[in-house]
mmCIF file of the C-alpha atoms, coordinates in Angstrom:
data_MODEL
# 
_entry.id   MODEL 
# 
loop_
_atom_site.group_PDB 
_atom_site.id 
_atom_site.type_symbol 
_atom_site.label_atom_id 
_atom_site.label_alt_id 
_atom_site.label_comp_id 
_atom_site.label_asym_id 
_atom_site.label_entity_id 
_atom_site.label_seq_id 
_atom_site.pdbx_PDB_ins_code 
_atom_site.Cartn_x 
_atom_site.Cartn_y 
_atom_site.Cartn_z 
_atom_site.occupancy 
_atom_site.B_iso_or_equiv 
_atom_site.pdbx_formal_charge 
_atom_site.auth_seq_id 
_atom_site.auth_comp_id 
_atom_site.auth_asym_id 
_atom_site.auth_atom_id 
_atom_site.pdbx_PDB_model_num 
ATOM 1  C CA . UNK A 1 1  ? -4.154  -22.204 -29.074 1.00 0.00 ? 1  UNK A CA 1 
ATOM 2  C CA . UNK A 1 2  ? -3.672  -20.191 -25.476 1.00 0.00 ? 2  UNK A CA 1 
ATOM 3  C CA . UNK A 1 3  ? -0.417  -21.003 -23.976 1.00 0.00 ? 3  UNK A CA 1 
ATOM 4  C CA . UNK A 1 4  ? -1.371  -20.640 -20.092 1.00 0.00 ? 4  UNK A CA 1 
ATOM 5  C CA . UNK A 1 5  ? 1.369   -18.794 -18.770 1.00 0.00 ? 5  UNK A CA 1 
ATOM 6  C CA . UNK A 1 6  ? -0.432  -18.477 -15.742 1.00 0.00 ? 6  UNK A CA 1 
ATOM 7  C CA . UNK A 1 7  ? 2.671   -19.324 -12.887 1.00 0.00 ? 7  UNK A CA 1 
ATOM 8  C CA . UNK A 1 8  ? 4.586   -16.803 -14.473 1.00 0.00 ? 8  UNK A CA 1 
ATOM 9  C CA . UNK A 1 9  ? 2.293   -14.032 -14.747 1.00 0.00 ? 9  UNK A CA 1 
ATOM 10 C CA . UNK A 1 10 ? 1.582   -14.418 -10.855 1.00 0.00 ? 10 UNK A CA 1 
ATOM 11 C CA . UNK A 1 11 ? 5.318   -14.566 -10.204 1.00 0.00 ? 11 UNK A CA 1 
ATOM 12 C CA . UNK A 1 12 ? 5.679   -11.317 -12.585 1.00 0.00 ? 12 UNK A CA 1 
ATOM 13 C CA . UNK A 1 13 ? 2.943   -9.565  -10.223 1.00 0.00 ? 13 UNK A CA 1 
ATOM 14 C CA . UNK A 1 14 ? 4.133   -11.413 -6.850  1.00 0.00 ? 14 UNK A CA 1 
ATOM 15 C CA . UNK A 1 15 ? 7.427   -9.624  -7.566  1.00 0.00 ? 15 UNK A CA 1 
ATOM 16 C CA . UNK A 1 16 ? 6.174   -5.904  -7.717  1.00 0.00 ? 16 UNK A CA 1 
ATOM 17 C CA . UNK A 1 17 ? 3.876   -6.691  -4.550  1.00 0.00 ? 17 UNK A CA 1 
ATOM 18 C CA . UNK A 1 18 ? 6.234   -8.198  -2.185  1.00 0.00 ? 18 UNK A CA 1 
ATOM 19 C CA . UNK A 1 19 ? 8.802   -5.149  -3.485  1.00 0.00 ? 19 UNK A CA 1 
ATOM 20 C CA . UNK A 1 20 ? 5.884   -2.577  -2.499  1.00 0.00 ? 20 UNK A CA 1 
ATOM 21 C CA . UNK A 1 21 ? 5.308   -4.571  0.428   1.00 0.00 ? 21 UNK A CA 1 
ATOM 22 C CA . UNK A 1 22 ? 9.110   -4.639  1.626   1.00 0.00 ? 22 UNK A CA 1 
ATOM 23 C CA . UNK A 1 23 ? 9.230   -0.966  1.087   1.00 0.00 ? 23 UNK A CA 1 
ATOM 24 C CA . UNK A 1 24 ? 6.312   -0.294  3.146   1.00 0.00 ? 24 UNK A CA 1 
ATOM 25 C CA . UNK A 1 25 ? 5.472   -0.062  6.804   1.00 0.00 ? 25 UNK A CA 1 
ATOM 26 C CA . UNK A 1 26 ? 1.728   -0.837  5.979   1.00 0.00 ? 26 UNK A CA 1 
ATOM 27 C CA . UNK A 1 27 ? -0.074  -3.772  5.978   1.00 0.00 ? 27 UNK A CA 1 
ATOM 28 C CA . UNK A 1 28 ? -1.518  -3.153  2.639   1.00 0.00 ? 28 UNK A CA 1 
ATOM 29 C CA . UNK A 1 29 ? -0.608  -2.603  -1.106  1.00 0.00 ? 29 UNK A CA 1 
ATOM 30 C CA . UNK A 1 30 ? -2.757  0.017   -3.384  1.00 0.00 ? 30 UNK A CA 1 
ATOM 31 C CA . UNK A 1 31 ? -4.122  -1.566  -6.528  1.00 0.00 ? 31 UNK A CA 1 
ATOM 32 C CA . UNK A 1 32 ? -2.766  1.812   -7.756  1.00 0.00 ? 32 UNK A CA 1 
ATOM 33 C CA . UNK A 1 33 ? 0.656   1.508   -6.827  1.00 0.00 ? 33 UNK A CA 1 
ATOM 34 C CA . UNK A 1 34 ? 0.607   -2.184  -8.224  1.00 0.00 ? 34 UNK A CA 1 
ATOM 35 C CA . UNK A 1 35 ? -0.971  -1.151  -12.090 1.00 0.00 ? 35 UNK A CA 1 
ATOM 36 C CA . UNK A 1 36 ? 1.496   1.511   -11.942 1.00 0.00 ? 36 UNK A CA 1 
ATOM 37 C CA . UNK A 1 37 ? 4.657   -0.498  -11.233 1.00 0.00 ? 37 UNK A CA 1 
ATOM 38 C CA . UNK A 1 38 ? 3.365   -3.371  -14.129 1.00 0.00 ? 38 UNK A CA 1 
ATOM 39 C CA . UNK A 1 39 ? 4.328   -3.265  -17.700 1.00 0.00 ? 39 UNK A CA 1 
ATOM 40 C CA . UNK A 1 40 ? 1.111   -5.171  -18.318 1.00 0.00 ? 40 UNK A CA 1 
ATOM 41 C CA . UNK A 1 41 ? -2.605  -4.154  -19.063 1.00 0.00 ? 41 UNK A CA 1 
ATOM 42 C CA . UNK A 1 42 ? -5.161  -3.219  -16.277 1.00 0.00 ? 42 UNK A CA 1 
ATOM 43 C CA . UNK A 1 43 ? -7.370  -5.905  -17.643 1.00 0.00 ? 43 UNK A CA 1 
ATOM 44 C CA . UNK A 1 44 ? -4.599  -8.683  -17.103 1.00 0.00 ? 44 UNK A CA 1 
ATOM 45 C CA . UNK A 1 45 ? -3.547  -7.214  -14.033 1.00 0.00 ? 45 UNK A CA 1 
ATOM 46 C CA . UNK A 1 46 ? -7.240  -7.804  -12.652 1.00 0.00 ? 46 UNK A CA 1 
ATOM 47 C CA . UNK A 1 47 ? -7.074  -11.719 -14.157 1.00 0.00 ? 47 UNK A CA 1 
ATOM 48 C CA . UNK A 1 48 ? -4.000  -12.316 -12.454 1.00 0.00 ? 48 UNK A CA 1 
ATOM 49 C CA . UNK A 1 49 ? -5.275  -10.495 -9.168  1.00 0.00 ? 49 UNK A CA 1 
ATOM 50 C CA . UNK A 1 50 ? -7.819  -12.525 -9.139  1.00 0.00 ? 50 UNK A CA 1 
ATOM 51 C CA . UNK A 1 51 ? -6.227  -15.711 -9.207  1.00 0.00 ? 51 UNK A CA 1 
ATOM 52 C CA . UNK A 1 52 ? -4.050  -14.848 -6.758  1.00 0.00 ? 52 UNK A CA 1 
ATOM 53 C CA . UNK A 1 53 ? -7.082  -13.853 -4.429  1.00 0.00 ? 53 UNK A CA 1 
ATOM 54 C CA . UNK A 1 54 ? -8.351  -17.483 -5.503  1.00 0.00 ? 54 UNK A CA 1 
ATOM 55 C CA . UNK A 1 55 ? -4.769  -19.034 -4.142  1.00 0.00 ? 55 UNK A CA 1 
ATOM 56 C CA . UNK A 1 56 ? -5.465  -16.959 -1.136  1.00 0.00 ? 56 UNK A CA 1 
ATOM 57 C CA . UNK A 1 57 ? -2.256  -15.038 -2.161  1.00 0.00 ? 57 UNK A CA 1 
ATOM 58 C CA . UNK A 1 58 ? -3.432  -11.684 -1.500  1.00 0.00 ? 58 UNK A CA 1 
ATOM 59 C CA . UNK A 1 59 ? -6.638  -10.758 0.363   1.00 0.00 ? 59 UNK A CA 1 
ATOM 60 C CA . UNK A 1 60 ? -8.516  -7.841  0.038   1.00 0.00 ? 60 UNK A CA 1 
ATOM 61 C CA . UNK A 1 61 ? -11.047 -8.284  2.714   1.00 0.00 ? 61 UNK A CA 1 
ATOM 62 C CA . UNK A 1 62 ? -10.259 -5.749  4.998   1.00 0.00 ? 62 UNK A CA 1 
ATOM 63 C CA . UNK A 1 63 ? -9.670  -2.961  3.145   1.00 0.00 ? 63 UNK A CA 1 
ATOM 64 C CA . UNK A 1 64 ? -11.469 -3.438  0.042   1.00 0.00 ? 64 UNK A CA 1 
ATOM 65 C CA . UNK A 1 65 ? -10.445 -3.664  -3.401  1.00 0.00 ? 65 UNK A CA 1 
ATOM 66 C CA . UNK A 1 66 ? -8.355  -0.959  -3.475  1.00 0.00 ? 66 UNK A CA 1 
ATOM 67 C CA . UNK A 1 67 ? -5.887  -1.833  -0.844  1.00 0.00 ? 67 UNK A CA 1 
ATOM 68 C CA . UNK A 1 68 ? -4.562  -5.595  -0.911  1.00 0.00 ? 68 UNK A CA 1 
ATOM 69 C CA . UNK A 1 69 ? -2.835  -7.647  1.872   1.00 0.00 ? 69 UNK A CA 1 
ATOM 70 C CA . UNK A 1 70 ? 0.301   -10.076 1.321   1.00 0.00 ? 70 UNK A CA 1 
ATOM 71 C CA . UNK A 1 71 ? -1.064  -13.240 3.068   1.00 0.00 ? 71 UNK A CA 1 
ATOM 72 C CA . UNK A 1 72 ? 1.269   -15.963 4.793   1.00 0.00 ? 72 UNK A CA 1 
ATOM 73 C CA . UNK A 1 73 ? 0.574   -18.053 1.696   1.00 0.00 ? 73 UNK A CA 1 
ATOM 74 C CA . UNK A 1 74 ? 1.720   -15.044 -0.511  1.00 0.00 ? 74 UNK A CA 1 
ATOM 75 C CA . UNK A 1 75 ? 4.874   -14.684 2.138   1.00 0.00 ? 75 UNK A CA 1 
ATOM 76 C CA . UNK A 1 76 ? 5.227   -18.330 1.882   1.00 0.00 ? 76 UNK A CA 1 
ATOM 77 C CA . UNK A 1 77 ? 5.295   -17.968 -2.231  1.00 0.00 ? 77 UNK A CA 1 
ATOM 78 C CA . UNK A 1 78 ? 7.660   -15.108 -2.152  1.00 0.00 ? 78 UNK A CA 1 
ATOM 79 C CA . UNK A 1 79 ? 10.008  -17.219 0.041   1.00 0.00 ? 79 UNK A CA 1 
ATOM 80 C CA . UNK A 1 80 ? 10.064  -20.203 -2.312  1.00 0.00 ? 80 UNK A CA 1 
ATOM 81 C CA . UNK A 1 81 ? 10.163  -18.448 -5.510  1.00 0.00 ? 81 UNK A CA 1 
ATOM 82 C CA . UNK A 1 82 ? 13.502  -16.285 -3.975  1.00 0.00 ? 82 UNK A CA 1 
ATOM 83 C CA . UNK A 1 83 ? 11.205  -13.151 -4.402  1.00 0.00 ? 83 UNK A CA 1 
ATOM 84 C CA . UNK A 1 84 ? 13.086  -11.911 -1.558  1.00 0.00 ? 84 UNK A CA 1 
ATOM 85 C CA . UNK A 1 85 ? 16.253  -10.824 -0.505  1.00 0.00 ? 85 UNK A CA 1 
# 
């Protein structure tokens, strides 16, 4: 049996991308930066960035996949979850 732990893995990532965000003047995140900072596998991170693409989270439209924005939806999430300060 697979216990879906799915909210709290995308909390657990939403928290090192609004930090990287917050201490950031750009507009963007690097995938780099965000596998880096994660005490999780690459091939997780990618199943959780991908649902969070699907929530319309993040977005990586304008950059690519290498560089991912913080939507208002993602703001929105980090505001509701106290992700911020």
């Amino acid at each position: 049996m697979i216990i879906d732990k799915t909210n709290d893995e995308i909390k657990e990532v939403m928290l090192i991308i609004v930090m990287l965000f917050e201490n950031n003047t750009k507009d963007y995140i690097l995938y780099s930066e965000i596998v880096r900072n994660l005490n999780i596998s690459r091939i997780m991170t990618d199943l959780i960035l991908n649902k969070m693409l699907d929530q319309k989270l993040i977005d990586n439209k304008k950059y690519g996949n290498t560089h991912l924005q913080l939507t208002d939806e993602g703001k929105y999430y980090a505001i509701e979850h106290k992700l911020i300060k």
